[in-house]
C-alpha positions as CSV (number, residue, x, y, z in Angstrom):
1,X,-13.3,32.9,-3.6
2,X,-13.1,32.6,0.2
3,X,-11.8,30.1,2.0
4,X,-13.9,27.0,3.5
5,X,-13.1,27.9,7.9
6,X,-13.4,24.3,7.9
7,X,-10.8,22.9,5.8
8,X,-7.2,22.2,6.6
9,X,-4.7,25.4,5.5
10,X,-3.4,24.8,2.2
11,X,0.0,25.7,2.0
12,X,-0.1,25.5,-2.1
13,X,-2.7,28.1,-2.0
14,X,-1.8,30.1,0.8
15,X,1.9,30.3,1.0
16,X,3.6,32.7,-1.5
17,X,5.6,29.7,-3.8
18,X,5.3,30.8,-7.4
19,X,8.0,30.9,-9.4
20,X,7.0,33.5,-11.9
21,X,9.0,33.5,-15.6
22,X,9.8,37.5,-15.9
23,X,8.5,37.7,-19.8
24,X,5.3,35.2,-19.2
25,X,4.4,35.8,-15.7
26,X,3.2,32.5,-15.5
27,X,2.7,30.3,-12.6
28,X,5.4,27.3,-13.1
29,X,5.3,25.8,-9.2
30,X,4.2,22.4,-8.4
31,X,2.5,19.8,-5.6
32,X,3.7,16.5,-5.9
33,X,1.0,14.2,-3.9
34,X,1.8,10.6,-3.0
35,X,-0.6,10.2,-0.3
36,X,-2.9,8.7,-2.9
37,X,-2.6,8.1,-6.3
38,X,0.3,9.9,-7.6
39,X,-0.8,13.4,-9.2
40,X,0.8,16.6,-9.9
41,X,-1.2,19.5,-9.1
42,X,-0.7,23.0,-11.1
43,X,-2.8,26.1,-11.2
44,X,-3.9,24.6,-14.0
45,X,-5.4,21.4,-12.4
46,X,-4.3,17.4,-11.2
47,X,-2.6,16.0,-13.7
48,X,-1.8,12.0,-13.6
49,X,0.4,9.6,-15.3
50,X,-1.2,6.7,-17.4
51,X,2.1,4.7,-18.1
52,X,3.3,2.2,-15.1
53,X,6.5,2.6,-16.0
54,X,7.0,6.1,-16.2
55,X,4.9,6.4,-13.0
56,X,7.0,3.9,-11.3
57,X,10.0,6.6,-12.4
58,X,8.7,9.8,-11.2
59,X,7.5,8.0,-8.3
60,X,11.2,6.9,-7.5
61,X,12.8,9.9,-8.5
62,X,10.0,11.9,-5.4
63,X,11.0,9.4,-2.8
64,X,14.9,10.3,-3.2
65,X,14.2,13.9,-4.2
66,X,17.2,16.0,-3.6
67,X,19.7,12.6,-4.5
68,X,21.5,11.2,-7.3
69,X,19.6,8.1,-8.2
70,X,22.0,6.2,-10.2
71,X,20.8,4.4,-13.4
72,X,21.2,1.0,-12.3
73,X,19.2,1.6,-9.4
74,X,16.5,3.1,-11.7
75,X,16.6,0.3,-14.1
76,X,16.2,-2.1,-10.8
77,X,13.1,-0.4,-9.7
78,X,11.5,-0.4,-13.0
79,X,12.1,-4.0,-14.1
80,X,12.4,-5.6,-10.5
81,X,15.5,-6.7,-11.0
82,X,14.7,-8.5,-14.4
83,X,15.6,-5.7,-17.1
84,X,15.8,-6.8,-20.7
85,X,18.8,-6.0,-23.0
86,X,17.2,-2.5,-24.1
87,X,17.2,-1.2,-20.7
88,X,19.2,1.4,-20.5
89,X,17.8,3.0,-23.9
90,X,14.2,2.2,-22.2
91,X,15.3,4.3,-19.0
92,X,16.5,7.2,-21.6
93,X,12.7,7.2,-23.6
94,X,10.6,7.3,-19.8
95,X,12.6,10.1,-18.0
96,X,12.2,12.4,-21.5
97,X,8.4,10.9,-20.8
98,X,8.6,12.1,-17.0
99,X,10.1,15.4,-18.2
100,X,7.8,16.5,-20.7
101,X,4.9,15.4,-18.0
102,X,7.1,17.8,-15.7
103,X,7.2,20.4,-18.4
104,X,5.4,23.7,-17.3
105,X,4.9,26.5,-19.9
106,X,7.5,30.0,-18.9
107,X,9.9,27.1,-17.1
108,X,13.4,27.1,-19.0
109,X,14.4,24.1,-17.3
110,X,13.4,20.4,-15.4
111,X,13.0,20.0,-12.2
112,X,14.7,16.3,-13.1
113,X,18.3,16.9,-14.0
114,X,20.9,14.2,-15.3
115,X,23.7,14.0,-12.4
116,X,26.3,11.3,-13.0
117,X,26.0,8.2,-12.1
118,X,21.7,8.7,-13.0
119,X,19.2,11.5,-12.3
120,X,17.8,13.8,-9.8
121,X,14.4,15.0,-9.0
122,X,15.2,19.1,-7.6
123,X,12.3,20.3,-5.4
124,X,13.5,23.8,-5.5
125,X,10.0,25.9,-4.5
126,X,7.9,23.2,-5.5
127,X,6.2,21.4,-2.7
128,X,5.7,17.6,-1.7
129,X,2.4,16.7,0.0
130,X,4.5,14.1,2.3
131,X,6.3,16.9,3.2
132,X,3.3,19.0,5.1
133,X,1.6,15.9,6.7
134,X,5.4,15.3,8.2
135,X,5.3,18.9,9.6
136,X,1.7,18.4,10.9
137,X,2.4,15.0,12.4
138,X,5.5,16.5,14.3
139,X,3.5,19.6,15.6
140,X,1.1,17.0,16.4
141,X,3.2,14.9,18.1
142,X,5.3,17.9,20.2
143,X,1.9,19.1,21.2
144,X,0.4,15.8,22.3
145,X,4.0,15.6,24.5
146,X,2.9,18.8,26.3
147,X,-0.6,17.8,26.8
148,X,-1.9,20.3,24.4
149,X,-4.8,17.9,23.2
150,X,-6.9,20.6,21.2
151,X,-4.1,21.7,19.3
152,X,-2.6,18.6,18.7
153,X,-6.2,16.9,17.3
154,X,-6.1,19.8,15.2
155,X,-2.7,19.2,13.6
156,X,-3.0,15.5,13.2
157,X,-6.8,16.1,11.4
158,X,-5.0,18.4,9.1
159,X,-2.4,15.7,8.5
160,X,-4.8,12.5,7.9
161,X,-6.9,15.5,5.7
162,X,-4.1,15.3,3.1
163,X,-4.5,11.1,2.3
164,X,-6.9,10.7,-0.3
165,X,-6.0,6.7,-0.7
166,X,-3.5,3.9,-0.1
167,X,0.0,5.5,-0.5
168,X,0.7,5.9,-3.9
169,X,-2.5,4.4,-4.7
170,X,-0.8,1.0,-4.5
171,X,1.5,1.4,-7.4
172,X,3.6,-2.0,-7.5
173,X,7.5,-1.2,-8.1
174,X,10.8,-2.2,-6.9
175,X,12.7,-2.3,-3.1
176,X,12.7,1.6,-3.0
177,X,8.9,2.0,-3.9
178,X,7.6,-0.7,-1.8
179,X,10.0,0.4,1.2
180,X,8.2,3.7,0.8
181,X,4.8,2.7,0.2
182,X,5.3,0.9,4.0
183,X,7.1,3.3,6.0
184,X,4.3,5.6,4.5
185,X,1.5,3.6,6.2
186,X,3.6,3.3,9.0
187,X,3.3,7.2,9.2
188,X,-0.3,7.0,8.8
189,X,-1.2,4.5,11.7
190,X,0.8,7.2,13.8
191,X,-1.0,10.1,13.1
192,X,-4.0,7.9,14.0
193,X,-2.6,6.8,17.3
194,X,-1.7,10.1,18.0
195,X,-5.3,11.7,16.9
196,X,-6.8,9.2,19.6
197,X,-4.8,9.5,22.6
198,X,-5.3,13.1,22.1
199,X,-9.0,13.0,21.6
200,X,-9.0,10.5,24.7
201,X,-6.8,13.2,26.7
202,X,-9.9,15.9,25.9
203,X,-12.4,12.9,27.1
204,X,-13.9,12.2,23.6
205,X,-13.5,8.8,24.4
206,X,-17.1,8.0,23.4
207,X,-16.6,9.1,19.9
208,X,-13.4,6.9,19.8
209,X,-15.1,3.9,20.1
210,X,-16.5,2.8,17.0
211,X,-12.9,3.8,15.6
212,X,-10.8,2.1,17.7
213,X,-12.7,-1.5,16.5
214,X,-12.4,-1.2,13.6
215,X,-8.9,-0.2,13.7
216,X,-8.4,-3.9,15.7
217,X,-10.4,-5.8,13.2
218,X,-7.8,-4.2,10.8
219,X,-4.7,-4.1,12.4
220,X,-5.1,-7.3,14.5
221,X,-1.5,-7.1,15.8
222,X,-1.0,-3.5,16.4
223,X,-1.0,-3.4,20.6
224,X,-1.4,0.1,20.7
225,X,-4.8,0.2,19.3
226,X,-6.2,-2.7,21.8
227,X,-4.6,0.0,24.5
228,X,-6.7,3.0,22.9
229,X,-10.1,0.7,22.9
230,X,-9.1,-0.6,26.4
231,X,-8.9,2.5,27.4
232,X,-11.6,4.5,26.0
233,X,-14.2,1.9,27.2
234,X,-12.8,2.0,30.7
235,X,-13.6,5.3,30.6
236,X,-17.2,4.7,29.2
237,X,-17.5,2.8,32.5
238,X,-17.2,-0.3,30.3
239,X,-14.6,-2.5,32.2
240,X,-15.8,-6.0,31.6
241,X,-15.6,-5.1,27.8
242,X,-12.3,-3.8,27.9
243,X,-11.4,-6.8,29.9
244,X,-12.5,-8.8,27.1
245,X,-10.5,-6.8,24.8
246,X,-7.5,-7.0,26.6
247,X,-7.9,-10.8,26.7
248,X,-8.4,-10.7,22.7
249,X,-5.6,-8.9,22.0
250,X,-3.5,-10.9,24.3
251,X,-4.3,-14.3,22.9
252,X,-4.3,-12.8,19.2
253,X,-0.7,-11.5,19.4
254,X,0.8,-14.7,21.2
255,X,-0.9,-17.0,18.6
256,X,0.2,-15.3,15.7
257,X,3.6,-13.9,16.5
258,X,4.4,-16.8,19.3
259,X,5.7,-13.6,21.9
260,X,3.8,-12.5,24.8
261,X,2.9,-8.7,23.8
262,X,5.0,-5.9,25.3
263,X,5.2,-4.2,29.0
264,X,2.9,-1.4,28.3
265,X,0.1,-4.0,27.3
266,X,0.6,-6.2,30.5
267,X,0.2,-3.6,32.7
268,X,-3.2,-2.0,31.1
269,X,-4.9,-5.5,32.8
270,X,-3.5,-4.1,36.4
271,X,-5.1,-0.6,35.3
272,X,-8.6,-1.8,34.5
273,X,-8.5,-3.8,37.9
274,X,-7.4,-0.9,39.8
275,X,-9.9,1.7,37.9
276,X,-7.0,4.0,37.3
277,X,-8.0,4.2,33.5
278,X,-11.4,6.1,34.6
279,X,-10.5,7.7,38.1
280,X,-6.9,9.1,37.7
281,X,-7.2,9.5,33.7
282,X,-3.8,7.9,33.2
283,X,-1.9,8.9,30.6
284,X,-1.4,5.6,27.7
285,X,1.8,4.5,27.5
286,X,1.7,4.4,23.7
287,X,3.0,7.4,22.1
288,X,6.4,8.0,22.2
289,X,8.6,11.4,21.3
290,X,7.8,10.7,17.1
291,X,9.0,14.6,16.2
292,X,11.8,12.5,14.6
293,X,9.2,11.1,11.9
């Protein structure tokens, strides 16, 4: 079948990860997705956990992939802190669940192991969807830095591309899941900023527009979208708007959070005045070197 030109590069389907058994020649590599409802995608199809608890394990055991999660910690996470008395018989009964969910036919062994003082989740060739949106965010971001707009809307499309839903479709669990599930969205609302300043950096800031309110009606306290919008309708040869904007954010973030909002926002009022938004295309002071993320 050939490949769509117009969707994002698939590195489960494109990159040579198979793991083949030498009798079966089967397939036995996996995609873990969180960015959504969590799934585990096989040649053979998405496959999806019914039980909360065992979902809630395997999600736990992906987030600390590569570590010893001790039991207690596990137990924590799945009871939220209130286990009953048959714990840590429960905890034996869900990772043989998660393992057998796990279970790929030609694979002699688990990808979760039992490592003193709990378990481990072990990648090995198998790939984690958080794991390519990071790459794509941080080519994004390194391109953005060197004013490579084209390339870096590319890479941060690609990366949004792979969020099919709320991270981990909103699965309730413990400090470690819900820790997670915000630093996830948190990676999210990057990308985005990223996307935009880029797209403003090409002059799409017409296109932008629409976004960018919404993304203020949403994220009421964020500063760097009302910078964006600010911005992009300066630009549009839309100052009194973005005025009006700038006064919206401003009163918004000091009623709710009782601080005046940061540098970068006071001075965008002085850059609408002076018309420096739409006659010297200045560069927002919003995103910072994020490679690290």
């Amino acid at each position: 079948m050939e490949k769509d030109p117009n969707q994002p590069v698939d590195e489960f389907r494109t990159r040579i990860l198979t793991r083949v058994h030498p009798d079966r020649r089967e397939v036995v590599v996996r995609r873990y997705e969180m960015l959504g409802e969590l799934r585990v995608v096989t040649e053979s199809g998405d496959h999806s956990l019914s039980v909360p608890k065992v979902k809630i394990l395997l999600a736990t055991l992906l987030i600390r992939a590569g570590q010893v999660v001790p039991a207690d910690q596990l137990v924590a996470e799945l009871w939220n802190g209130r286990p009953p008395r048959c714990a840590a018989a429960a905890l034996y009964v869900y990772v043989s669940q998660v393992r057998k969910f796990l279970c790929v036919s030609g694979e002699s062994s688990s990808p979760v192991v039992t490592r003193s003082p709990g378990y481990m989740l072990q990648l090995g060739t198998d790939t984690l969807d958080l794991h390519l949106f990071q790459k794509e965010l941080s080519r994004g971001c390194q391109h953005l830095h060197l004013d490579n707009y084209a390339q870096a809307v590319t890479e941060c499309e690609s990366a949004l591309s792979r969020w099919r839903s709320s991270a981990l479709g909103g699965l309730q669990g413990g400090f470690i899941i819900n820790d997670h599930i915000t630093w996830l969205e948190e990676s999210r609302l990057v990308c985005l900023e990223t996307l935009i300043e880029a797209k403003l950096g090409l002059q799409r800031h017409h296109e932008s527009l629409s976004q960018l309110y919404s993304l203020i009606a949403e994220y009421p306290l964020r500063e760097s979208f009302y910078q964006l919008l600010i911005i992009a309708l300066c630009r549009s040869e839309r100052r009194a708007e973005a005025l009006s904007v700038y006064d919206r954010g401003w009163s918004t973030i000091t009623r709710e959070l009782a601080v005046e909002p940061g540098d970068g926002f006071q001075r965008i009022r002085q850059s609408i005045l002076d018309e420096t938004c739409e006659i010297r295309g200045i560069r927002t002071p919003i995103i910072r070197q994020r490679v690290g993320l």
